[in-house]
C-alpha positions in Angstrom: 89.3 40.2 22.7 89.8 43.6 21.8 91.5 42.5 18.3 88.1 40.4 17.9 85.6 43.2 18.3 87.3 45.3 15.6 87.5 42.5 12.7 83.9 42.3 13.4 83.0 45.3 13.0 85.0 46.0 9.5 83.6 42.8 8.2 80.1 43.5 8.5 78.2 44.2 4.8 77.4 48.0 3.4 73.8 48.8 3.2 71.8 46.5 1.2 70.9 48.2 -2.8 67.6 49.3 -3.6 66.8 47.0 -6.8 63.5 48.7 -7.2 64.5 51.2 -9.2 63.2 54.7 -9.4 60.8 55.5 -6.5 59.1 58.1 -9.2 58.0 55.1 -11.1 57.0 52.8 -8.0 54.6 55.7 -7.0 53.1 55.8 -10.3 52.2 51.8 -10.5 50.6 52.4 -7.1 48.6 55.1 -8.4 47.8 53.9 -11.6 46.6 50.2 -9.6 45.0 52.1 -7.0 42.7 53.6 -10.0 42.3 50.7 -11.7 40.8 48.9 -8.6 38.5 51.4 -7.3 37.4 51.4 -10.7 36.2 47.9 -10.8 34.8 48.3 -8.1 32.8 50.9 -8.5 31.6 51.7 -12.1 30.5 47.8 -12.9 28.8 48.0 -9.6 27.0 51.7 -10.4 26.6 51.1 -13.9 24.2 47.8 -13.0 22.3 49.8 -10.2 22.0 52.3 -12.5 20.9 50.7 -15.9 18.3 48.6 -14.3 16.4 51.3 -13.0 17.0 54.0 -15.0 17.4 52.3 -18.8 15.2 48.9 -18.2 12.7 48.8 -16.2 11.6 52.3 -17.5 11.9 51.0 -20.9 9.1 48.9 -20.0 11.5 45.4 -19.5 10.3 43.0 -17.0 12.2 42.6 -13.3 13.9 39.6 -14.2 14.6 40.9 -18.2 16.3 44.3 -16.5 18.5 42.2 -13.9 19.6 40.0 -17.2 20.2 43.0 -19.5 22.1 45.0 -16.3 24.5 42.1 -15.6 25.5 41.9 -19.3 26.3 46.3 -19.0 28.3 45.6 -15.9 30.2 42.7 -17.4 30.9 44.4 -20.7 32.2 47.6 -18.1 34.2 45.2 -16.6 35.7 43.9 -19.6 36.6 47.2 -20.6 38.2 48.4 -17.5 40.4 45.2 -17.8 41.3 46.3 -21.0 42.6 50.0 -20.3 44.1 48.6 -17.5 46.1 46.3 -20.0 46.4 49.3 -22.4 48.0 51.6 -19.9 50.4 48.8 -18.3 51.4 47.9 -21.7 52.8 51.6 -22.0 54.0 52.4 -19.5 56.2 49.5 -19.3 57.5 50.5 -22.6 58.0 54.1 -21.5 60.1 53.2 -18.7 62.0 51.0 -20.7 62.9 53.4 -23.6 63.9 55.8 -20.9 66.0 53.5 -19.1 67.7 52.7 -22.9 68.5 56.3 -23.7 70.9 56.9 -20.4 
């Protein structure tokens, strides 16, 4: 029984690899996500509030003209969030990837 105990032992596996790669970079995606997303939240959301009262209606624009015109700034903000967003994972990708080619 003894005999048994020890084979067991030996034959179980090493610790399992981390195939995440740099935790450096991990951190950064969070980061640069995190941003992103509070950002589309926000700023299409603040930029409606804030053009309808502030650039239509005291333009003279009626109430249903300034919630038309509003929607169209927050979509257009949200359009180009998307796009920076695409931007900056576009380059970062290929950052991490000329680094990893230079080791």
């Amino acid at each position: 029984m003894d005999n048994y105990n020890k084979q067991s032992l030996n034959s179980m596996p090493g610790p399992v690899p981390d195939f995440r790669g740099n935790d450096g970079s991990l951190v950064s995606v969070l980061k640069t996500l995190l941003f992103f997303t509070i950002m589309m939240i926000t700023l299409p959301i603040g930029l409606y509030f804030t053009s309808k009262s502030y650039l239509f209606e005291a333009s003279g624009y009626s109430s249903n003209d300034s919630y038309f015109y509003a929607a169209i700034v927050a979509v257009i903000a949200v359009h180009v969030i998307l796009g920076f967003f695409v931007y900056v994972a576009w380059n970062e990708g290929s950052s991490q990837t000329r680094a990893g080619k230079q080791d």
